[in-house]
Every structure is written in C-alpha cells, then in structure tokens.
N, CA, C and O atoms as CSV, one atom per row, in Angstrom:
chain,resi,resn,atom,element,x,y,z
A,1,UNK,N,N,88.692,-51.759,-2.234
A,1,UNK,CA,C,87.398,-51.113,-2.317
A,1,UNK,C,C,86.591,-51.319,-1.036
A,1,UNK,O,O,85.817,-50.412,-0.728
A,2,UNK,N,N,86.668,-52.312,-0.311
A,2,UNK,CA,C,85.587,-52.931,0.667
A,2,UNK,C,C,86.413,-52.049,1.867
A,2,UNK,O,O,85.706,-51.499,2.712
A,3,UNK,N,N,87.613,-51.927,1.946
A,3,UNK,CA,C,88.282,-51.056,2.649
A,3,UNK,C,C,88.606,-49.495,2.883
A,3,UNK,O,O,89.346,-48.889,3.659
A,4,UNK,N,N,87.730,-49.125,1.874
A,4,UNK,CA,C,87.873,-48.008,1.741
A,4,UNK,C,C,87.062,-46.955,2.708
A,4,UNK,O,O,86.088,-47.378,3.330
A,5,UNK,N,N,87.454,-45.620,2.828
A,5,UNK,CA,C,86.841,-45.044,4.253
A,5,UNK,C,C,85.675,-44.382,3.406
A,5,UNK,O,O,84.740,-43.984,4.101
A,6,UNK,N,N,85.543,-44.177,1.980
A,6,UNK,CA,C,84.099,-43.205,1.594
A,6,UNK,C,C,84.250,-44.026,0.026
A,6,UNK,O,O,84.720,-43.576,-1.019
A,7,UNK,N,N,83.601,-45.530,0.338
A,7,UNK,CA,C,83.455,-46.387,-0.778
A,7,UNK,C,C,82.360,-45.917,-1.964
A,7,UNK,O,O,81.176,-45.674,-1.728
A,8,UNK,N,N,82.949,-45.843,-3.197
A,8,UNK,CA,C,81.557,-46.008,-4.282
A,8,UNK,C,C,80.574,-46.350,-3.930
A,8,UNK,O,O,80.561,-47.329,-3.184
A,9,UNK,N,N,79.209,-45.657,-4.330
A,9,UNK,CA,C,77.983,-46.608,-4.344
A,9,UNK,C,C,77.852,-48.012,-3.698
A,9,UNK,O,O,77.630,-48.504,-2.592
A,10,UNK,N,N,78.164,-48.487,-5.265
A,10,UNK,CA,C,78.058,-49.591,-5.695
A,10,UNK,C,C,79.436,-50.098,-5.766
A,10,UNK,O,O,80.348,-49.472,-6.306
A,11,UNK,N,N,79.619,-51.725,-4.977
A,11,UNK,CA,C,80.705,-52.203,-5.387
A,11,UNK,C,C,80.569,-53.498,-6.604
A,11,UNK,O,O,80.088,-54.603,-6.352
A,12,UNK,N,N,80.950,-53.198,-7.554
A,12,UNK,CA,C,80.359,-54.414,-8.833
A,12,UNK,C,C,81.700,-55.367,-8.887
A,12,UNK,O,O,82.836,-55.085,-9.268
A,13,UNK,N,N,81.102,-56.732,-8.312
A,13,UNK,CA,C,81.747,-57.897,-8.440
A,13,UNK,C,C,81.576,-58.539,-9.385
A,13,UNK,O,O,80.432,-58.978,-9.506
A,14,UNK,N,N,82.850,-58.984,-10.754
A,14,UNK,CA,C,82.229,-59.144,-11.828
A,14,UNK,C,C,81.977,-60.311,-12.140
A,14,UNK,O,O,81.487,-60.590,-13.234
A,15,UNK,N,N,82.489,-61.882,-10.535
A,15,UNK,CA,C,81.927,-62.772,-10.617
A,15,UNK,C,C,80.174,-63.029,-10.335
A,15,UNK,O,O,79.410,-63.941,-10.651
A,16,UNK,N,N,79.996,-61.704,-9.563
A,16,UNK,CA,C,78.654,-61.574,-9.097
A,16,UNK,C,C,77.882,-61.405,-10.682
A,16,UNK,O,O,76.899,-61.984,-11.144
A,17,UNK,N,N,78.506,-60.680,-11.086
A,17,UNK,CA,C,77.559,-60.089,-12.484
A,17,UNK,C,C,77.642,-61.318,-13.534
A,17,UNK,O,O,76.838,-61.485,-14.451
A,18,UNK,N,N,78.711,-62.121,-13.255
A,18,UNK,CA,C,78.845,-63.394,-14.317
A,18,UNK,C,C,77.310,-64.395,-13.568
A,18,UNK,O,O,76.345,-64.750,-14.244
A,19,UNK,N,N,77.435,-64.585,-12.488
A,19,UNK,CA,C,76.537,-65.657,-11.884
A,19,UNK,C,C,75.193,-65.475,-12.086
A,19,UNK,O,O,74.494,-66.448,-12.368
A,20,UNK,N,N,74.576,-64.021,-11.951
A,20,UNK,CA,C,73.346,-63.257,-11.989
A,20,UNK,C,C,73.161,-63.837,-13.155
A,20,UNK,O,O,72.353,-64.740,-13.375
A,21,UNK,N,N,74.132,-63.181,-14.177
A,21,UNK,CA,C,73.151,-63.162,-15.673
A,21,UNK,C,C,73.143,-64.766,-16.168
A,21,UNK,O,O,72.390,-65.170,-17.055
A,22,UNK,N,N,73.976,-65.504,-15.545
A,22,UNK,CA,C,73.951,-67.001,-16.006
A,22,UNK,C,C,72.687,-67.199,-15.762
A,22,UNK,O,O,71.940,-67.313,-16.734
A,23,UNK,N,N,72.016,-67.308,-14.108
A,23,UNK,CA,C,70.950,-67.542,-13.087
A,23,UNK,C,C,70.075,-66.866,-13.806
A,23,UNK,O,O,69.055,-67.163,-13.184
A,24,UNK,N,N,69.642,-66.014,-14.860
A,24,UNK,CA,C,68.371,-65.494,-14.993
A,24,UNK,C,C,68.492,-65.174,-16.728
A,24,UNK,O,O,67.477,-65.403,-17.386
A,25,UNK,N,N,69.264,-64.846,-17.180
A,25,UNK,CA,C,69.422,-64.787,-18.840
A,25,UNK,C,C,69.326,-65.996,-19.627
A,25,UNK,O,O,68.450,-66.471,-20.349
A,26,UNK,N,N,70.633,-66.398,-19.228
A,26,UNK,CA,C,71.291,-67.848,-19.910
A,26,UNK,C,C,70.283,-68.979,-19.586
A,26,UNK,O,O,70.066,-68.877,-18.378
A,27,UNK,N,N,69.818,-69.645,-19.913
A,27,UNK,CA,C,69.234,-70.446,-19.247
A,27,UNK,C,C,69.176,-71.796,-20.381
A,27,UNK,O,O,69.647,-72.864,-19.990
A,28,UNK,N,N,68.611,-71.715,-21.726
A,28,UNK,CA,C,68.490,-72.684,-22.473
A,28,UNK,C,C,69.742,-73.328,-23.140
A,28,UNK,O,O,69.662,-74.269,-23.930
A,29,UNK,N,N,71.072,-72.651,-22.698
A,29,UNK,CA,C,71.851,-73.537,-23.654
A,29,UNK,C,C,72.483,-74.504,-22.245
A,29,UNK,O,O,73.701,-74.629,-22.125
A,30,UNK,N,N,71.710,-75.022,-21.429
A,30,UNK,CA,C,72.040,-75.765,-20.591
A,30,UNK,C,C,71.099,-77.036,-20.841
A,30,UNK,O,O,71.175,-78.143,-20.308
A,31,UNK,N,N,70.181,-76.567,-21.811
A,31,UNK,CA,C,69.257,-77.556,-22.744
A,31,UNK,C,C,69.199,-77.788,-23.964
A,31,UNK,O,O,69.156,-76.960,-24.875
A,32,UNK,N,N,69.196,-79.291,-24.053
A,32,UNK,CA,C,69.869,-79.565,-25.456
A,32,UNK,C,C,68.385,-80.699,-26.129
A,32,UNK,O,O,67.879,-81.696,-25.613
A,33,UNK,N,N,68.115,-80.101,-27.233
A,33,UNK,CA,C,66.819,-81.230,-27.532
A,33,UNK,C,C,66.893,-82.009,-27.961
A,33,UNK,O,O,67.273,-81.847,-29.120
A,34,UNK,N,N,66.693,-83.225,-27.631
A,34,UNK,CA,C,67.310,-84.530,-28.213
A,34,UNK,C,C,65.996,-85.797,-28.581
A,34,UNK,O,O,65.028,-85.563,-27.858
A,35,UNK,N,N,65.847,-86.559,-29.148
A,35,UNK,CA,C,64.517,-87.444,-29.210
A,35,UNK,C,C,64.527,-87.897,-28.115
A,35,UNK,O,O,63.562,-88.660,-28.139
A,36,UNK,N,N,65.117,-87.978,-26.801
A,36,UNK,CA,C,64.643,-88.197,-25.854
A,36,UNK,C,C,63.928,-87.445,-25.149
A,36,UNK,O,O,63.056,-87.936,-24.432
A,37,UNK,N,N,64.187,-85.831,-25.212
A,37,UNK,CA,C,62.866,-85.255,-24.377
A,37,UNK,C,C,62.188,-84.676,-25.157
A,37,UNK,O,O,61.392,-83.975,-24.532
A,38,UNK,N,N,62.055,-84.575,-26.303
A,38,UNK,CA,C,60.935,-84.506,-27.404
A,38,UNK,C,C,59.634,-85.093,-26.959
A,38,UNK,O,O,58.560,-84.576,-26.650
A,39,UNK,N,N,60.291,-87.026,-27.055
A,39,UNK,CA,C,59.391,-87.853,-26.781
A,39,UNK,C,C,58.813,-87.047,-25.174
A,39,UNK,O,O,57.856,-86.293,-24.997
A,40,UNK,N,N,59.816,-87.567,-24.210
A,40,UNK,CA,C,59.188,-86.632,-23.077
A,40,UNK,C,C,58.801,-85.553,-22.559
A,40,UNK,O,O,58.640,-85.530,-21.339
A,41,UNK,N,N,58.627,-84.740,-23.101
A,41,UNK,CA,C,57.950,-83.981,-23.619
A,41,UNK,C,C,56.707,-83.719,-23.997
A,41,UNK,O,O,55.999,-82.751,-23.719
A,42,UNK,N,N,56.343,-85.305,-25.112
A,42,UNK,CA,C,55.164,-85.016,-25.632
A,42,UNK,C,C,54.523,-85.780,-25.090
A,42,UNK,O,O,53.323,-85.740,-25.360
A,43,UNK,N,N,55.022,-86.884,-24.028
A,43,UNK,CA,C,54.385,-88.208,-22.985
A,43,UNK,C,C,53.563,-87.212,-22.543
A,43,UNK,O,O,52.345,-87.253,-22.719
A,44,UNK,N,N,54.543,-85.658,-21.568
A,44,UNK,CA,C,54.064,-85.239,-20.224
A,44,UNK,C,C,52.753,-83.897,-20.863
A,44,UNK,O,O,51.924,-83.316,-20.163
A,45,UNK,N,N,52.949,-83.758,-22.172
A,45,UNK,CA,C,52.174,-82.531,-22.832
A,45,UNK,C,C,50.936,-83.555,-22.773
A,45,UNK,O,O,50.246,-83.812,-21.787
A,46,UNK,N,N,50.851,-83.951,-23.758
A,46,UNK,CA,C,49.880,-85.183,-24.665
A,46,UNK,C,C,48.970,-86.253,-23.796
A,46,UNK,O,O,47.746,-86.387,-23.802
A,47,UNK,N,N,49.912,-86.925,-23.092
A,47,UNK,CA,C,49.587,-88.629,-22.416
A,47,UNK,C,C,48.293,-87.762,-21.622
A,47,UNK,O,O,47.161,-87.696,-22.102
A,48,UNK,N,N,48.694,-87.128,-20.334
A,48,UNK,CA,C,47.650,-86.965,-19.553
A,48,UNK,C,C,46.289,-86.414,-20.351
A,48,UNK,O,O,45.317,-86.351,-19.598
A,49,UNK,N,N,46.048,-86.032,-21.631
A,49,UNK,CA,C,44.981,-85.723,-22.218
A,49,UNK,C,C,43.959,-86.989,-22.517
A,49,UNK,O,O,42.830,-87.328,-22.165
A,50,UNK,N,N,45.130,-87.545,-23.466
A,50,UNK,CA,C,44.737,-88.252,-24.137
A,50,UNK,C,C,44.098,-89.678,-23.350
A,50,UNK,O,O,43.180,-90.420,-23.700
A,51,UNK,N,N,44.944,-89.712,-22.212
A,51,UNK,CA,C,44.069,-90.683,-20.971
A,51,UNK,C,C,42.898,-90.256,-20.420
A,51,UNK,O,O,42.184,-91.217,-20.136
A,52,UNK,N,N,42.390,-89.148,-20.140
A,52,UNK,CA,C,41.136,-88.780,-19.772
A,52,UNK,C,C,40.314,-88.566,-20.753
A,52,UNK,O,O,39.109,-88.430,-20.539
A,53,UNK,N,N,40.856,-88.501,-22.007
A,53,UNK,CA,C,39.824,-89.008,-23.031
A,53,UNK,C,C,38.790,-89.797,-23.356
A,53,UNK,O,O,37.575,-89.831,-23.554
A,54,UNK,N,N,40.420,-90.811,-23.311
A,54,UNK,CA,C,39.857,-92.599,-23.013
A,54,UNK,C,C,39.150,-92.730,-22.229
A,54,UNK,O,O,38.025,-93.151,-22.500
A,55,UNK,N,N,39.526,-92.416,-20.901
A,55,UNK,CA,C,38.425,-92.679,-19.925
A,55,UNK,C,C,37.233,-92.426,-19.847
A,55,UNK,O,O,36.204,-93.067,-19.631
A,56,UNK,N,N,37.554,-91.201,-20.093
A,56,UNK,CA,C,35.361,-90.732,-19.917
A,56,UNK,C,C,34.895,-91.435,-21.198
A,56,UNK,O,O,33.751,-91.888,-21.236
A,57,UNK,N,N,35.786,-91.558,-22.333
A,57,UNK,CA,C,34.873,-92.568,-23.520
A,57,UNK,C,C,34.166,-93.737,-23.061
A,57,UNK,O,O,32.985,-94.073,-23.146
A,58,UNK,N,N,35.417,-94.390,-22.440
A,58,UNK,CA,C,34.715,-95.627,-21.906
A,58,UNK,C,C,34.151,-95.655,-21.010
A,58,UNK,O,O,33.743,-96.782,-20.731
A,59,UNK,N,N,33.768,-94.511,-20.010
A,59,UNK,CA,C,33.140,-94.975,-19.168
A,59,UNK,C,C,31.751,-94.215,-19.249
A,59,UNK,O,O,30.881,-94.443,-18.409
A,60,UNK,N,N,31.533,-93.167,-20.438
A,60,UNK,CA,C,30.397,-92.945,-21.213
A,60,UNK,C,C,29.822,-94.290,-21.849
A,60,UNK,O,O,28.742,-94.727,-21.452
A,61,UNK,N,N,30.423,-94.824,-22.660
A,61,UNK,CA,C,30.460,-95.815,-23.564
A,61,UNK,C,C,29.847,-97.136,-22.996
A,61,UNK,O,O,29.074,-97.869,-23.613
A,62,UNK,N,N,30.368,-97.351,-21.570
A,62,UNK,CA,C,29.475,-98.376,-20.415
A,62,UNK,C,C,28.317,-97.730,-20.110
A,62,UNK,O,O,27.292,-98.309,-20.470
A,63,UNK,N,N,28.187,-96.616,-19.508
A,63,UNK,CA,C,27.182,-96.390,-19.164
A,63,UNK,C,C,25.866,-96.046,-20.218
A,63,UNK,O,O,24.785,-96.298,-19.686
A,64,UNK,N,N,25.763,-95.464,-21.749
A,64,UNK,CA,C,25.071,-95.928,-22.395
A,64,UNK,C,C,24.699,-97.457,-23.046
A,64,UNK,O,O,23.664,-97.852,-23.583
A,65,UNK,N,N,25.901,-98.100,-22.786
A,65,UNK,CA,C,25.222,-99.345,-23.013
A,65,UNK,C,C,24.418,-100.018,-21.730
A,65,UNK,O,O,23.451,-100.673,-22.120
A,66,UNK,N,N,24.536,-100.013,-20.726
A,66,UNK,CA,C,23.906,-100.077,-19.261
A,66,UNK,C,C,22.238,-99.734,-19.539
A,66,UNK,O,O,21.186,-100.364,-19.426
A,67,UNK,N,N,22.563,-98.620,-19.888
A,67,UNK,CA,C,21.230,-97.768,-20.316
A,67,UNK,C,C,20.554,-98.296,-21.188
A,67,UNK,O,O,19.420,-98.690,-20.918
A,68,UNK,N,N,20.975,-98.403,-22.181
A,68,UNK,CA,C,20.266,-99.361,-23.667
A,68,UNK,C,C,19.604,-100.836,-22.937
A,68,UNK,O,O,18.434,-101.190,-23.082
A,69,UNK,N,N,20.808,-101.695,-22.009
A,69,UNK,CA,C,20.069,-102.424,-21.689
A,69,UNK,C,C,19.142,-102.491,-20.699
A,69,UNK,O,O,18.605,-103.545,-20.355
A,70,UNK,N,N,18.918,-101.403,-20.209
A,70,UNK,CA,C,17.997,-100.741,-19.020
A,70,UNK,C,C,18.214,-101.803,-17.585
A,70,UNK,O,O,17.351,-102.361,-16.907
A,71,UNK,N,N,19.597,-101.815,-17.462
A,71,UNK,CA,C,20.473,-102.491,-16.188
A,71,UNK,C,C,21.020,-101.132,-15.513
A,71,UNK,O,O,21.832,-101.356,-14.616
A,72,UNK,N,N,20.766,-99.869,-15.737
A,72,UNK,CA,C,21.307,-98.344,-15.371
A,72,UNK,C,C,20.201,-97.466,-14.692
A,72,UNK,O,O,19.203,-97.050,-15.281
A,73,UNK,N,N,20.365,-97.344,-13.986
A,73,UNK,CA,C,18.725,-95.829,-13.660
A,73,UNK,C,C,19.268,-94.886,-13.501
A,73,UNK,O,O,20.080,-94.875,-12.576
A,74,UNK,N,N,19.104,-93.781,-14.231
A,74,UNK,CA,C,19.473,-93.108,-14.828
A,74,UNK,C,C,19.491,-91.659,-13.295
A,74,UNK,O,O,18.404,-91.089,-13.207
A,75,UNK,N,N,20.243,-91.319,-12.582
A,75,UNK,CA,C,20.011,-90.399,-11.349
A,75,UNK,C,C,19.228,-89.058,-11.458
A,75,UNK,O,O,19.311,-88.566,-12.583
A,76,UNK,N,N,18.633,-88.484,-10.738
A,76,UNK,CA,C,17.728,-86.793,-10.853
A,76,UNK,C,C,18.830,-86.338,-12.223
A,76,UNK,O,O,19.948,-86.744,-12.539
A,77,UNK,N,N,17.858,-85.258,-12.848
A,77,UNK,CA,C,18.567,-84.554,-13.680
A,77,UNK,C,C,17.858,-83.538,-13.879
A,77,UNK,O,O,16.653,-83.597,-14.122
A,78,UNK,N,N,18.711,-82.193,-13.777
A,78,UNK,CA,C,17.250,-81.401,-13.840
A,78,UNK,C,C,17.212,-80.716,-15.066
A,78,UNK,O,O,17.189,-79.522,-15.365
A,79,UNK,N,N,17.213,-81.756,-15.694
A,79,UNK,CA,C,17.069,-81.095,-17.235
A,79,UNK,C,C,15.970,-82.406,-18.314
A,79,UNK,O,O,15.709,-82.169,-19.494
C-alpha cells in the first residue's frame, strides 16, 4: 500500500486503530477500585476541606476569645 503509485486515501493501520481507541476510549479498566484508593480518594476529595475548616474554626475561635478578653483590637471595618 505505502508503495503504491495512486495510494487510497487513507491508509488504516489496524495497530494504529488498536492504540488510538485504547489511548482515548478504554481507559477505566486499567483501574481497579480497591479500599486502597477509595480511602485515597476520599483523603485527596475530603482531607483538604475538612483542614481548612479546622483551621479557620480555630483560628476564629482564638480570635473571639482574644476579643472577649479584650487582649485583640479589633482592625478598620467598614461595616
């Protein structure tokens, strides 16, 4: 075919067409769900929330008590 003097179009390589549709179709049965990435999974979904939660709690949570004990001054606010 590649030799030819007035080639088809298209020359369809059917390892080409195997690789394509692997590379862009196939994709999840190369993933298997297991309680290990469940858990990781729900570390990388979940954790980062649930840490900035915490944080601004507690560091709300200091700073009204700061305040209560009027050891805080409180910066401009224009409200």
């Amino acid at each position: 075919q590649l030799n030819n003097p007035k080639p088809p179009v298209v020359i369809e390589d059917p390892a080409l067409l195997r690789w394509s549709y692997a590379k862009t179709q196939n994709v999840y049965p190369t993933f298997r769900p297991t309680p290990k990435t469940s858990f990781l999974g729900a570390v990388y979904a979940i954790g980062p929330i649930l840490f900035w939660a915490f944080a601004f709690k507690y560091d709300r949570d200091r700073r009204e008590k700061l305040i209560q004990e009027g050891k805080y001054e409180r910066p401009f606010s224009m409200f």
